[in-house]
C-alpha positions as CSV (number, residue, x, y, z in Angstrom):
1,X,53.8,-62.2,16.1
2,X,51.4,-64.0,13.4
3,X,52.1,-68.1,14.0
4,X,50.7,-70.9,11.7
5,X,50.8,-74.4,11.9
6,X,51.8,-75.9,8.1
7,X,51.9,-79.5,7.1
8,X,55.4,-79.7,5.1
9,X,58.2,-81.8,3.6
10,X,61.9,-80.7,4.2
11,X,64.1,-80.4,1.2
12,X,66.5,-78.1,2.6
13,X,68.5,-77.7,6.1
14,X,71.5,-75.1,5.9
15,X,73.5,-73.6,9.0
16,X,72.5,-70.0,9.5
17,X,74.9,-68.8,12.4
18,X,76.0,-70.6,15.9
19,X,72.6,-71.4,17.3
20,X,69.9,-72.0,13.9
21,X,69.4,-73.6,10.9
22,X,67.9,-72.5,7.6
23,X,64.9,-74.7,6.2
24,X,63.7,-75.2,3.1
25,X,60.0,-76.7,3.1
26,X,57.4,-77.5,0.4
27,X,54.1,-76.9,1.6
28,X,50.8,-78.1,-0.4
29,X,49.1,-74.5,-1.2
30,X,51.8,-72.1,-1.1
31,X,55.1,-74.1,-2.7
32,X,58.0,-73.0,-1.0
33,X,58.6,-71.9,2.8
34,X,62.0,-71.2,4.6
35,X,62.0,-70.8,8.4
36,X,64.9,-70.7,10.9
37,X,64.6,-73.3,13.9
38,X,66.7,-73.2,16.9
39,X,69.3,-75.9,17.0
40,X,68.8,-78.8,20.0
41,X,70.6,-81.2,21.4
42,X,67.7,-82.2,24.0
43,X,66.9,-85.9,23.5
44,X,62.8,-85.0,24.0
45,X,63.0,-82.9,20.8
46,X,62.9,-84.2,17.1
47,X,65.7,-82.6,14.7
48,X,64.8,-82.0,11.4
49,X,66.3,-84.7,8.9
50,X,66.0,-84.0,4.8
51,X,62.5,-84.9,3.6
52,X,61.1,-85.2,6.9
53,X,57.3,-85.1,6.2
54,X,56.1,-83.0,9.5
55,X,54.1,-80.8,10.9
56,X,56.1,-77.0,12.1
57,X,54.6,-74.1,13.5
58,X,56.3,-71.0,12.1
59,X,56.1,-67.1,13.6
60,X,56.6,-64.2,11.9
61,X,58.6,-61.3,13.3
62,X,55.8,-58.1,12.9
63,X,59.3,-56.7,10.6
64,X,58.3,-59.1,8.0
65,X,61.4,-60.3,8.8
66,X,62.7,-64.2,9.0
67,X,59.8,-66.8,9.9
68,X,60.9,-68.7,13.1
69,X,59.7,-72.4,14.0
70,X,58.3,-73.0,17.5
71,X,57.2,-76.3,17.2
72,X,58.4,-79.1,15.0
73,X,56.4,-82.2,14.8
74,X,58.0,-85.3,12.7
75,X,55.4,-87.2,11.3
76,X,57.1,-89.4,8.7
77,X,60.9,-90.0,8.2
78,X,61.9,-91.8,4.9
79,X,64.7,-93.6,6.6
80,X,65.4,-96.2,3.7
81,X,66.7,-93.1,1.6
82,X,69.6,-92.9,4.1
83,X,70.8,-96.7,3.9
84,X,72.4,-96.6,0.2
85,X,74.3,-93.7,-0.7
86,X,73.1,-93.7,-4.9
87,X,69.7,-93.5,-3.6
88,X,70.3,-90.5,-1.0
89,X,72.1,-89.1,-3.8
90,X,68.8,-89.1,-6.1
91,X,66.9,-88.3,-3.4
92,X,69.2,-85.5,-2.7
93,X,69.0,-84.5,-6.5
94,X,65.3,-84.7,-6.9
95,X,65.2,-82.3,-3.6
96,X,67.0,-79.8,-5.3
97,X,65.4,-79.8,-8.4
98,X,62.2,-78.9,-6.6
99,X,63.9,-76.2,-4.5
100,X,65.9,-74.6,-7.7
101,X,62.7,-74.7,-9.4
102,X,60.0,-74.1,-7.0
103,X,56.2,-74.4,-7.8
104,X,53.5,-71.2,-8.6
105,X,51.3,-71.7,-5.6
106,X,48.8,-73.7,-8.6
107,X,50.9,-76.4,-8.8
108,X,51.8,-77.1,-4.9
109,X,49.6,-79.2,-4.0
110,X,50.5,-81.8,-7.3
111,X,54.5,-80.8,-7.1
112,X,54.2,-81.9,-2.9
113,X,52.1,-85.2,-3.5
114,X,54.7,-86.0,-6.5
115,X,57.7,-85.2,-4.3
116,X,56.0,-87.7,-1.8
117,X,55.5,-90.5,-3.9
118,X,59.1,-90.0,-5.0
119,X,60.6,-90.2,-2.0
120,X,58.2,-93.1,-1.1
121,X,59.2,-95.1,-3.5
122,X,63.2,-94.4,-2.9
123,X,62.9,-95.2,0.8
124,X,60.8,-98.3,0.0
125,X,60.8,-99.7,-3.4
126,X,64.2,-101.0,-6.0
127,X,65.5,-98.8,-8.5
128,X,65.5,-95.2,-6.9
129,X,67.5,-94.2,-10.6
130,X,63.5,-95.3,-12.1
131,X,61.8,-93.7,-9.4
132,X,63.5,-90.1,-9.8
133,X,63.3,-90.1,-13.9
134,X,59.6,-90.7,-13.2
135,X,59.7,-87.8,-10.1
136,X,61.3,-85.6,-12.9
137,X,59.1,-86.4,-15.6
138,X,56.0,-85.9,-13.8
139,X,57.2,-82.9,-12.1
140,X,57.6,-81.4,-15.7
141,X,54.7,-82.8,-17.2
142,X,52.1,-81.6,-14.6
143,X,54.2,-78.3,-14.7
144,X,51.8,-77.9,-18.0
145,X,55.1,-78.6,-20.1
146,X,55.0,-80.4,-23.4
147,X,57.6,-82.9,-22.1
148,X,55.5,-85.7,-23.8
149,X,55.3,-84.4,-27.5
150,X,58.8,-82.2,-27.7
151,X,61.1,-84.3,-25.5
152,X,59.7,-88.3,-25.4
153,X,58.5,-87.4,-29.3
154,X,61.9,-86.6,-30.1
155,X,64.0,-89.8,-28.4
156,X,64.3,-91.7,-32.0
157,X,64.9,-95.2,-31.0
158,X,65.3,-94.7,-27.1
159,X,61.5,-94.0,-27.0
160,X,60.3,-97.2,-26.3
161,X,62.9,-97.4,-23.5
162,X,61.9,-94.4,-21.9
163,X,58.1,-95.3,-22.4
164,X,58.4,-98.6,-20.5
165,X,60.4,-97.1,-16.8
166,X,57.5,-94.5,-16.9
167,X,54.8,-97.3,-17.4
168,X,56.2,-100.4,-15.4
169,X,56.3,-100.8,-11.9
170,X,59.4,-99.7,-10.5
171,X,59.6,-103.7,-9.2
172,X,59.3,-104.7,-12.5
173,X,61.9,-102.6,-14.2
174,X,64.2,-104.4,-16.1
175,X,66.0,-101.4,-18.3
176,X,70.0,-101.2,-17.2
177,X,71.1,-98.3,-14.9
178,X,73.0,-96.7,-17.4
179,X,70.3,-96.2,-19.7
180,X,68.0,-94.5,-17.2
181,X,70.9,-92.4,-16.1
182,X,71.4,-91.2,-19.2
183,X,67.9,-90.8,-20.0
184,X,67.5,-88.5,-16.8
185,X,70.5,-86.7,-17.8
186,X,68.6,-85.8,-21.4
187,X,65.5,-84.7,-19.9
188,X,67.2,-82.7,-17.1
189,X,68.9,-80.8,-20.1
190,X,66.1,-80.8,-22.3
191,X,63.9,-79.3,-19.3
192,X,67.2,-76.5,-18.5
193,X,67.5,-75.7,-22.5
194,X,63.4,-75.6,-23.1
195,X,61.6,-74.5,-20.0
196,X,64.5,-72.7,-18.2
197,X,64.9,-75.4,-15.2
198,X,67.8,-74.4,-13.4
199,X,69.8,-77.9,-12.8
200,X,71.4,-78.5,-9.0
């Protein structure tokens, strides 16, 4: 058995049988991961919780088959996220956007410190509907995408709008919810119709 230690953030945790569950990780130089881990109930051992930033040691079976976590290591929890259910909702959202879309092993490192930021800013900051248009946008922009020219070009009168959430402070944001939600709602279609994003 090969083992290595990876520095991760959890955007997935599925059952797999009576006794595992299925995790989906994004790790800063290879994108994606999934690993099985052995379900606990042992109070001296940390469960993995969506977007757990941690630290897991995974083994692989000489097969090639399923990677297996030995040790899991929490190192930050984004436990605002859970307090208001809109924002776990985005959170949730923004999670699966990265998942269903996963990152060429280029863009890792850029997709995981976005995805952190993101979830920063929903577990700590107002407006979590500001802070996962901007998590979107900048997911597609530094994806190489021409989101700026063929998308924000193309907003007609709505351009200013969607200028000012990606430039103000997310404290500062004074455009209604509505708005952003519809905004998001455009460039999630957009980036499904023009770079073949498959949408949660």
């Amino acid at each position: 058995m090969s083992a290595a230690t990876l520095r991760c953030l959890v955007l997935g945790r599925d059952p797999s049988g009576e006794s595992h569950t299925l995790l989906t990780l994004l790790e800063p130089s290879q994108g994606l991961e999934r690993c099985l881990i052995r379900q606990t109930r042992s109070k001296q051992t940390t469960s993995p919780d969506l977007f757990d930033e941690c630290e897991i040691t995974l083994e692989r079976a000489k097969d090639g088959g399923n990677r297996f976590a030995r040790d899991y290591r929490l190192l930050h929890r984004f436990s605002g996220i859970a307090k208001n259910h809109r924002t776990l909702e985005r959170a949730c959202r923004f999670a699966n956007m990265v998942r269903r879309n996963p990152p060429p092993p280029e863009s890792a490192e850029v997709c995981y410190r976005i995805a952190i930021e993101t979830f920063t800013a929903m577990s700590e900051r107002p407006r979590p509907d500001c802070a996962y248009f901007k998590g979107l946008w900048l997911m597609i922009k530094d994806g190489g995408w021409p989101v700026h020219e063929h998308w924000l070009g193309n907003l007609g009168s709505r351009q200013a709008q969607a200028a000012s959430i990606l430039t103000q402070p997310l404290d500062a944001q004074s455009t209604d919810e509505e708005a952003v939600a519809k905004l998001s709602i455009d460039l999630e279609r957009w980036a499904a119709g023009e770079i073949h994003f498959v949408l949660p």
